[in-house]
N, C-alpha and C positions, 0 to 999 in steps of 0.2 A: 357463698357459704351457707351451708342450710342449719337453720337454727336447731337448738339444743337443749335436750331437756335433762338438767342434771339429776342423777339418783341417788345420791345420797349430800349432805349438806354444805361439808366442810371439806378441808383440807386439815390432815394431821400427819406427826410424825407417832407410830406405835412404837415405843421400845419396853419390848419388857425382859426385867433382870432376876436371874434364879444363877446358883453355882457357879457366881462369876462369869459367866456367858451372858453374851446380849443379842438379841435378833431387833434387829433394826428397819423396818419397814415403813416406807412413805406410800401414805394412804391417799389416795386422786379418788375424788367422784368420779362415775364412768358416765360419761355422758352419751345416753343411747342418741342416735340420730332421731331428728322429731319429723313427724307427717310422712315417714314411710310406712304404709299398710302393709299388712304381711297378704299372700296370695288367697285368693277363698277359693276354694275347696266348690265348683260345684255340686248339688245337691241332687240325686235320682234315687227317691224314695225306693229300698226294696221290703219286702215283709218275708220274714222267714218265720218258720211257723212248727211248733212241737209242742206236743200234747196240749194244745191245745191254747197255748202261749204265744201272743204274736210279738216279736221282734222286728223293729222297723232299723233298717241300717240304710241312712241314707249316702253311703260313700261305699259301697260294695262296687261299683264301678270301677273302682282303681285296682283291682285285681286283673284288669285287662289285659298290662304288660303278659303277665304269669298267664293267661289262656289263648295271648295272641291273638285277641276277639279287634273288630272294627278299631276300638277307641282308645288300642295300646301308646299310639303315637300321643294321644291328650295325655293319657297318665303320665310316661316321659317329660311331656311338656311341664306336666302341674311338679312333680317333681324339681325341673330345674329351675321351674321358680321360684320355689321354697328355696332351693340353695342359694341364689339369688340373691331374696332377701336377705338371709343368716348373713351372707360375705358382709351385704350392705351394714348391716346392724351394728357388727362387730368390724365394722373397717377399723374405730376406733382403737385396737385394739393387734393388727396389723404386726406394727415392732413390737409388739410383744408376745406374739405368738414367734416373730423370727427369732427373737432373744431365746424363748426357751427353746426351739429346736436346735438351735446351734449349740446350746450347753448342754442340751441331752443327747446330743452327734458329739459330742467334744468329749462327753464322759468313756466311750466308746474306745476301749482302744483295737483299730480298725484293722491293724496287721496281727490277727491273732490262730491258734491253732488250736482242736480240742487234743482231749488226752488218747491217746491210741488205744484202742481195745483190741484185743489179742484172739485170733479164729483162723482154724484150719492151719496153719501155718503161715497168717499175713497179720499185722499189723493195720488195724483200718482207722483212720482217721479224717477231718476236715479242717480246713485251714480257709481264713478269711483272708478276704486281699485287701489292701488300702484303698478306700472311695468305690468300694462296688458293694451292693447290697446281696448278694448270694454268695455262694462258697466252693471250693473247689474239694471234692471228693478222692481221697489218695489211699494208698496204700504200701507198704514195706512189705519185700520176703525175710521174715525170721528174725532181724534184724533192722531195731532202729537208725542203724546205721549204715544200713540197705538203700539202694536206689532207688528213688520214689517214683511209684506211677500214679499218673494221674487219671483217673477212673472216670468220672464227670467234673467238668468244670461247668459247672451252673449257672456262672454269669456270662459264660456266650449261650447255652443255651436260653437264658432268657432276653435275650435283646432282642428288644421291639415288641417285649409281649408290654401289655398293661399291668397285667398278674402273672407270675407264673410260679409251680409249686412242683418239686419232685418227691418222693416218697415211694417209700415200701423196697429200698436195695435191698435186693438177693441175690448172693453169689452161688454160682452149682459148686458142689462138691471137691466137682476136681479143680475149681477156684479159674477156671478157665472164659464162663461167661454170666455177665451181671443183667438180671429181668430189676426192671422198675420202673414205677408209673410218674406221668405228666398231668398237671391241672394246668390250663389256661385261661379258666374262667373262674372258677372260685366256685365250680359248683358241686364241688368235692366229686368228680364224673372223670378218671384219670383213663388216659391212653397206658400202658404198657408195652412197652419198647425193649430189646434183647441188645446188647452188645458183646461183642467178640472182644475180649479183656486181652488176648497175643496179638491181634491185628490189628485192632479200632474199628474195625467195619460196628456200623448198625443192622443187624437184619432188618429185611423186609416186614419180617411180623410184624404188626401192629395190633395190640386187644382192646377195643373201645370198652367204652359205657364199663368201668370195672371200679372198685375199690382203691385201684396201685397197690396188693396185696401178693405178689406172687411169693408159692411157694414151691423151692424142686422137688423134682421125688430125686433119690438117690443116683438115678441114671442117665442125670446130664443134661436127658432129651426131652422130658416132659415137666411143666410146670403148670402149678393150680391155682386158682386164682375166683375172686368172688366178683359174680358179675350183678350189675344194678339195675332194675329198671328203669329207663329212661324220662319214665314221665315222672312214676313215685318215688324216685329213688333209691326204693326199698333195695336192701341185698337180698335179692329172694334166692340166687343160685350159684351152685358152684361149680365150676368149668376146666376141664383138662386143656390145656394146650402143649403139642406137641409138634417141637423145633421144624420150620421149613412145611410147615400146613396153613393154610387158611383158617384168621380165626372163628370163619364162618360155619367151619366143619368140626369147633371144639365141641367135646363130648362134654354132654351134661351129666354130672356124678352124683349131685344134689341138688331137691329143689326142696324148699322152705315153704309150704302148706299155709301154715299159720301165720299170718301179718303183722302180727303184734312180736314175732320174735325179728330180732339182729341177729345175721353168720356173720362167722368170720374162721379163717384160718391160720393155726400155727405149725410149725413143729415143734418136736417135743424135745427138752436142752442135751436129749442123746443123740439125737437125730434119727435115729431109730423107725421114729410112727410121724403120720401128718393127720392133724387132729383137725375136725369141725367142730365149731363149735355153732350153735343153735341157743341163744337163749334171750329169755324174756326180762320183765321186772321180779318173775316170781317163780318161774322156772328157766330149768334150762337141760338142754343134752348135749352129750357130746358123741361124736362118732370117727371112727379111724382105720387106717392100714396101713401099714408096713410100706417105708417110703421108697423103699426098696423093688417095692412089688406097684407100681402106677395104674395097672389095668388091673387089680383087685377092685371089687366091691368095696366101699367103705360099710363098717358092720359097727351096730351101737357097741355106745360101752354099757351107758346103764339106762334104758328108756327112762322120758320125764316123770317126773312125780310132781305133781298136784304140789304148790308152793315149796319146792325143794331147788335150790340152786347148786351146782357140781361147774368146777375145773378140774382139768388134768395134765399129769404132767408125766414125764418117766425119765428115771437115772438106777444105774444101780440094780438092773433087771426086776424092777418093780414099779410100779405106776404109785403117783402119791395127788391123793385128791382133797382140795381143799374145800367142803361144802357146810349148808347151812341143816343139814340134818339132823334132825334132834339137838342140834344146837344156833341157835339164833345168832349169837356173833360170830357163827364160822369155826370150825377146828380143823386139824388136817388129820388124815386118814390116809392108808397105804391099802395095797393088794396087788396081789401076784399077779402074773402075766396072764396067767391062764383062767384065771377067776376072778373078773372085771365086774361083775354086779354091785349092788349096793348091800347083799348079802355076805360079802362077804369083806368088805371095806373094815377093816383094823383101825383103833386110834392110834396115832402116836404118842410114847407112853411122856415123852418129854417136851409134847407142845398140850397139855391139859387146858380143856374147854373151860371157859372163864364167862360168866355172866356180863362182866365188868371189861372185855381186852375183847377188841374185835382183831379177828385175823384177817389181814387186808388182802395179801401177797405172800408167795416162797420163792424162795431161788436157789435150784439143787445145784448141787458138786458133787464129787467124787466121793469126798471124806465128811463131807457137811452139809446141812440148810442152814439158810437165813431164814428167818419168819419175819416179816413188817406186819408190827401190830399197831394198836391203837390204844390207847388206855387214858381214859380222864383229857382227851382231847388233843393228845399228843401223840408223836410217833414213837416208834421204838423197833429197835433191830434185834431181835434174839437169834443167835445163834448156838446149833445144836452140831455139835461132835457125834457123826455116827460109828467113827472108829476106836472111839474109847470106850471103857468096860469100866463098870458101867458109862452110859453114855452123858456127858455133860455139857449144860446147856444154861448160857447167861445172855446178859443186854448188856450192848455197847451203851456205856454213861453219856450222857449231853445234861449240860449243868443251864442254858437259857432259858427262861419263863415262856418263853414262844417260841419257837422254834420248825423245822421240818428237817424229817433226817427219812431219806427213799436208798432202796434199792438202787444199786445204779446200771451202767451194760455190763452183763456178765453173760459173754457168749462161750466162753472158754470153759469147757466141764471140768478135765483136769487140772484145777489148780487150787490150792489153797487161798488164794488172795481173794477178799471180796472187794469189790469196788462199790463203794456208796455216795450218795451226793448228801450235802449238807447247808443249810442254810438258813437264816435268820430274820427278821425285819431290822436286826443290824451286821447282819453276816452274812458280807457275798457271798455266792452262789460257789460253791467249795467242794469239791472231787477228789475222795480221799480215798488210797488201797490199804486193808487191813490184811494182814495177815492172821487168818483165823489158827495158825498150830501153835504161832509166835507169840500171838498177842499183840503184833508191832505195826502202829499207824503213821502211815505216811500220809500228810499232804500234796497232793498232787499236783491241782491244779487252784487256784481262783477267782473269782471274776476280778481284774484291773477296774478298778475306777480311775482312769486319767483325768490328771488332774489332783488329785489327792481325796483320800478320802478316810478320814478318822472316826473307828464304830465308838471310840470315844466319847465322838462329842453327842449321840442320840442314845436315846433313853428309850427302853419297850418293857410295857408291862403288860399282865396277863392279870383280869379281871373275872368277876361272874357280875350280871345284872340276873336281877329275879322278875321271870315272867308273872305272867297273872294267875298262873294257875302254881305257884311257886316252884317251878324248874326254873334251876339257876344256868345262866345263857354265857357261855364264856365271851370274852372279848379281848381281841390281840392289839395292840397299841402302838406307835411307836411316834416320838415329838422329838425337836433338838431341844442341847440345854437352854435355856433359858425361854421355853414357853412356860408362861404363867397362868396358874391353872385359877385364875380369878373368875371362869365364865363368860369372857369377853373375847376366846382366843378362835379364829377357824380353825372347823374339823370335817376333813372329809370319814364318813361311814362308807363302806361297800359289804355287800354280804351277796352270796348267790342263793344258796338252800334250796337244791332239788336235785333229783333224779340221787342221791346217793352219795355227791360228789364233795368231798371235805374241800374247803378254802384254806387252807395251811398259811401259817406266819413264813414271808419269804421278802429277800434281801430286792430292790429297784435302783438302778442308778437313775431313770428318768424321775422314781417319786420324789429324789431328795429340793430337785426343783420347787415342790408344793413344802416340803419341811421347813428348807430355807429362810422360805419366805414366811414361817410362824406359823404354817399349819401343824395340827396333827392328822394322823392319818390313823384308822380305827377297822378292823374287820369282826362282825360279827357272825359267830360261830351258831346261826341258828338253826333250829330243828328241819328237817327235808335234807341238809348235808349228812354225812355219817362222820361228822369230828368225836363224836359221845358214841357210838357205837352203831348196830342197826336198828334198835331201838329209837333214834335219834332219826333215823330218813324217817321209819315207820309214822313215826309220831308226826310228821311234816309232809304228806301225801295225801292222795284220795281223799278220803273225807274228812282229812286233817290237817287240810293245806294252809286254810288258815293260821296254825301256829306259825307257821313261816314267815306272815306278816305280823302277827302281834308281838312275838320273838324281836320280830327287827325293831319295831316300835320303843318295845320295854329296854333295849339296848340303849337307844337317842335317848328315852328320857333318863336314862339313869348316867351317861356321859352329861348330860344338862345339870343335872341332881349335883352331880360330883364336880362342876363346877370346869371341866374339859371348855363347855362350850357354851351358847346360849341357841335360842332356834333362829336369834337375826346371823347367824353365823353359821348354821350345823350345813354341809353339802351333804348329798347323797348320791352314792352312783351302785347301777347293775345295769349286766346284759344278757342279753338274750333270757331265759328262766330268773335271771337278777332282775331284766327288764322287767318281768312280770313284777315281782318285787316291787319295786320303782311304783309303777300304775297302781297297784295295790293300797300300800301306803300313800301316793298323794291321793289319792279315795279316801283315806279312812283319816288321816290326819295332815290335812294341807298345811296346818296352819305352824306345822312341825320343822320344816324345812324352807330353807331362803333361795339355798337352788341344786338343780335335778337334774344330773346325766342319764339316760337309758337310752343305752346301746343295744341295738338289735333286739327291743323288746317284745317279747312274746305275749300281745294284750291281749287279740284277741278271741280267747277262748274257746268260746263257745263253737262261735263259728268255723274257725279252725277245726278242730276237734271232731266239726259232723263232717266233714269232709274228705271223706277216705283217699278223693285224688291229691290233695295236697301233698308233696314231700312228709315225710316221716310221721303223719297223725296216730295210722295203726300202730304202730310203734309205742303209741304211746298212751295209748289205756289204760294199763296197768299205774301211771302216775297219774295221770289227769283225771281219768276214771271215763269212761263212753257215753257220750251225750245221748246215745239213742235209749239209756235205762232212766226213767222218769228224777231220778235218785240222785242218781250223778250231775245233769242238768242242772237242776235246780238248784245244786250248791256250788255247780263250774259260774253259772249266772249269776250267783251271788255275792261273789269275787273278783269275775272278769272285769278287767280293768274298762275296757271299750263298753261294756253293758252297764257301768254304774258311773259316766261321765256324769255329771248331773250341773243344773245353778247355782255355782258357788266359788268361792274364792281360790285360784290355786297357783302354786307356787313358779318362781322361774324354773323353764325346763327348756334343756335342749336334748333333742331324741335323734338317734342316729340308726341308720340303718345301709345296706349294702344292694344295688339293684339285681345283683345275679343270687345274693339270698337264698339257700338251697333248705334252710333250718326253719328259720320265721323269715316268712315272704315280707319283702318290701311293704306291700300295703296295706301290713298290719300295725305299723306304728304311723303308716301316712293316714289310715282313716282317723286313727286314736287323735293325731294331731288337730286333723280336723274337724272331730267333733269337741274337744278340750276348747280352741278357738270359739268356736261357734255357742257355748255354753258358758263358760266361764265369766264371772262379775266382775274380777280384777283389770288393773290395766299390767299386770306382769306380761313377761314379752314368752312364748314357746315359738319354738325353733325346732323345726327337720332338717336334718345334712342327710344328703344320700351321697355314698359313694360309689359313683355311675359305673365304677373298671372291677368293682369286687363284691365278694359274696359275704357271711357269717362271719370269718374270721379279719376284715379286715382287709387291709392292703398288706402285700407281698415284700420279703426283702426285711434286712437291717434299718433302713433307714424313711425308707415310705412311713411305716407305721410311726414313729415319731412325728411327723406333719398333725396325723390324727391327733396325738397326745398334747401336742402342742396347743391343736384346738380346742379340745377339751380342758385343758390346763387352763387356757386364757380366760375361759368362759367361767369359771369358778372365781378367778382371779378378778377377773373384771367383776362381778358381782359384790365382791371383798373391797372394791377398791385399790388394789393394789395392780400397778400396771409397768410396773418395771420389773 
């Protein structure tokens, strides 16, 4: 038996008592296994060099794999012994990674069905089977009590893959045949495949290197589709394809110039036009034609403007655009068919531009919109009557302190019913129809917690911490009863804060595992998200990215402050853009956190960023800002997590990443690891997991991605002490 080096001193029993509830948890030192070395990293000095600056990165070699150069097979190698280690580390720890996947598979109830959404004349729905991690794709004529066909059944088509992902169903018109894409690798790089919905046959067709993006035109025979380049990823173009052709002879319609913008493709909720959309961080265009008409030209709607963002949409013989023109949080605007510019773009008199209420989203009907707004960090659903005189327009009520309340599928133009989702950090995941002429809500559907599951017995609050420069920082909360808010208790933090993208309070049957057990669990609503408006990314980008970590920062101490936690207890986790986060903070305040999850982080920076052949860099100028202007550099460098590893104390960290990685490449959290090793004064343990079968998102399926969770669970836990 190999000897032991225990981490923390004692054995205790924690109980603490608040409102009659008790959490009861038996604390175990974790005993790391002693005299196993973690893997080194070797070392092949490169120097990279701008304006004048030289940067020496001695593990730029591990970008092998991603160039297929000589020494991809050592990279592989070095990778699986990193894993290696981590198994070995945390063997200890084994049952209790099973223990919590089997209660976060058990919470699961396995034979389940979504709620049918209403299109064309069919009923479309998914339904999960017992012990299979994918789902079978069905659909009803006119009636739910109609004869079900079954359209894909997804868990034969994944057998035998390692990963497998479908996306982007679209049904033609006459509802006859279904285009949608295949991922097999996680490299978000989908095949599209045609099926004969009266027959079963699959065509022949097959469309590589695409999005899984297809959209029809009106006549059955031709559908559109945004194809990628192969090496960067990019969507630079978009492609006709027409039934019973080679997709080698699909017609190009669009090609994207500009590298720093994202296409993509919709129709529009009439069906009427099939719209491009082109856009950037700070601009964007759209372009379209009559879906009707496939071999048209697509013709603009309104050329880009210099920091002006536009969507479009059309119901109602009139186009309704929701943009940031002369208004910073977005308002929406209409105009006629015929007069598409931005001269002649109308506001709506009943959705009024708010300094304070960012418009996120719309969703037309016949007699109505919904608006999804935002206001003080919250969501909110307005809906506007366009058949009443005057026209009237209110928000559906939600009475929780955190919450998220979304648009839900509404394919169906004609109907009064809105469908929206609903949910809480104590309220399952909730699928409600309202009826907008009635005023009358139904519950639909909700997530089953098997097993039982009482939003009674947890508690969520919704706080502000005040940053340094005094913006107050929301934060969404949620503990069972009886944690005791004495400063002694674990807390996990998570915040992501970037590119735009709000972190919403939302219901987990896997988190209650970590509550259970006397955690709280905490999300911080910091500047680079848009939870406070667009104001709030602005302020968290380019050359103000740094709020994004001192935000996170001023979050931890003021949970500390108020007595939540202490730092021998506070966790932290982000991924990918979180990741950055993650690297960030253990830079600026190691001495803050006890221990560090970052999943698929994006550290490093610089280097990434001058690299135009990498996956998605151009893309991303507009947030990062372009290392080739002397400007941007020096303050991407002054952040980059991988550029300021330095000699100094830092915290547990285990970093996870995906080998086929399409977003942030593998070997940017493998060099990070191995330069943090290499530097670092403490004897704290860092850890990489790679997951050799997947890319950004993870592993595939129901119940794979629990395994994950489970690890990461353990490794907090085990930190805590706590191993049961």
């Amino acid at each position: 038996m190999q000897a032991t080096k225990l981490f923390t001193a004692a054995t205790i029993v924690l109980a603490a008592l608040s409102c009659n509830n008790k959490i009861s948890v038996k604390i175990t030192p974790y005993a790391w296994p002693a005299n196993i070395a973690p893997p080194v990293c070797p070392v092949i000095p490169k120097e990279l060099t701008a304006f004048g600056d030289v940067r020496t990165d001695n593990y730029y070699w591990l970008n092998d794999y991603f160039k297929k150069g000589p020494d991809s097979t050592k990279a592989v190698d070095y990778l699986a012994a990193e894993n290696k280690y981590y198994d070995t580390m945390m063997s200890g720890t084994k049952a209790l990674q099973e223990k919590l996947y089997t209660e976060m598979k058990a919470r699961i109830k396995e034979k389940d069905e979504s709620v049918p959404s209403f299109k064309h004349g069919y009923f479309y729905y998914t339904k999960q089977v017992e012990g299979k991690d994918y789902y079978v794709f069905c659909r009803k004529k006119g009636s739910l009590d109609a004869a079900e066909e079954v359209l894909l059944d997804v868990n034969a088509m994944a057998e035998g893959h390692n990963y497998f992902a479908a996306s982007g169903f679209a049904v033609s018109m006459d509802n006859k045949l279904l285009a949608y894409g295949v991922d097999m690798l996680s490299r978000r790089e989908y095949t599209i495949y045609i099926k004969n919905l009266e027959t079963g046959e699959t065509y022949k067709d097959a469309v590589t290197d695409t999005e899984g993006d297809p959209v029809w035109a009106n006549d059955n025979k031709n559908f559109f589709y945004t194809a990628k380049n192969p090496i960067t990823l990019l969507s630079e173009k978009i492609k006709k394809h027409t039934l019973g052709t080679a997709a080698a002879t699909d017609k190009l319609v669009y090609e994207e110039k500009d590298h720093s913008n994202y296409i993509h493709l919709s129709k529009t909720k009439s069906d009427k036009y099939i719209v491009i959309t082109s856009q950037a961080t700070l601009s964007s265009e759209v372009k379209w034609i009559d879906a009707s008409k496939p071999d048209d030209a697509f013709a603009i709607f309104q050329p880009r403007i210099k920091d002006v963002l536009y969507d479009v949409d059309h119901a109602n013989d009139k186009f309704y655009i929701r943009t940031n023109l002369h208004a910073k949080n977005f308002t929406l605007l209409t105009s006629s068919e015929d007069k598409k510019d931005a001269a002649n773009w109308k506001p709506m008199e009943m959705v009024p531009y708010s300094d304070s209420i960012l418009v996120q989203s719309f969703e037309l009907f016949k007699n109505f919109i919904v608006v999804s707004e935002r206001k003080n960090g919250l969501t909110k659903l307005q809906v506007v009557n366009l058949k009443s005189n005057p026209n009237v327009s209110y928000n559906l009520p939600f009475d929780e302190p955190a919450y998220t309340a979304s648009i839900g599928a509404n394919p169906d133009y004609d109907t009064d019913v809105l469908r929206f989702n609903y949910t809480s950090l104590t309220t399952p995941s909730s699928v409600y129809d309202y009826n907008m002429a009635t005023n009358e809500k139904k519950l639909m559907k909700q997530q089953e917690v098997v097993g039982g599951y009482s939003p009674s017995e947890y508690v969520t609050e919704r706080m502000f911490a005040t940053a340094k420069d005094g913006t107050k920082i929301p934060i969404s909360i949620v503990y069972k009863k009886g944690f005791n808010k004495d400063g002694n208790a674990p807390l996990l933090l998570y915040a992501y804060g970037s590119y735009g993208y709000s972190t919403d309070a939302s219901f987990s049957s896997v988190r209650l595992s970590l509550l259970n057990r006397g955690f709280a669990y905490a999300i911080a609503h910091i500047r680079g998200g848009e939870e406070m408006g667009r104001y709030w990314y602005e302020d968290g980008k380019m050359m103000k990215k740094k709020n994004t970590f001192t935000d996170f920062i001023d979050c931890a101490e003021y949970l500390v402050a108020n007595k939540f936690t202490n730092t021998k207890h506070l966790y932290i986790n982000g991924g990918s853009a979180g990741g950055l986060l993650m690297g960030a903070v253990v830079n600026m305040r190691p001495e803050l956190w006890n221990g560090v999850i970052a999943a698929v982080p994006f550290v490093d920076v610089v280097t990434t960023m001058s690299d135009a052949s990498i996956p998605l860099t151009t893309n991303e100028y507009d947030e990062w800002g372009n290392p080739a202007n002397k400007e941007s550099y020096e303050y991407m460098k002054s952040y980059s997590p991988y550029d300021n590893v330095v000699k100094k104390a830092y915290p547990t960290m285990l970093v996870t990443t995906g080998l086929h990685d399409s977003q942030v490449q593998y070997f940017e959290p493998a060099k990070w690891v191995a330069k943090l090793r290499a530097l670092k004064t403490d004897s704290n343990k860092i850890f990489l997991y790679t997951n050799m079968e997947a890319g950004h998102g993870g592993a595939s399926g129901r119940f794979k991605p629990l395994k994950d969770k489970a690890r990461e669970y353990a490794f907090f836990l085990a930190l805590e002490g706590i191993l049961e």
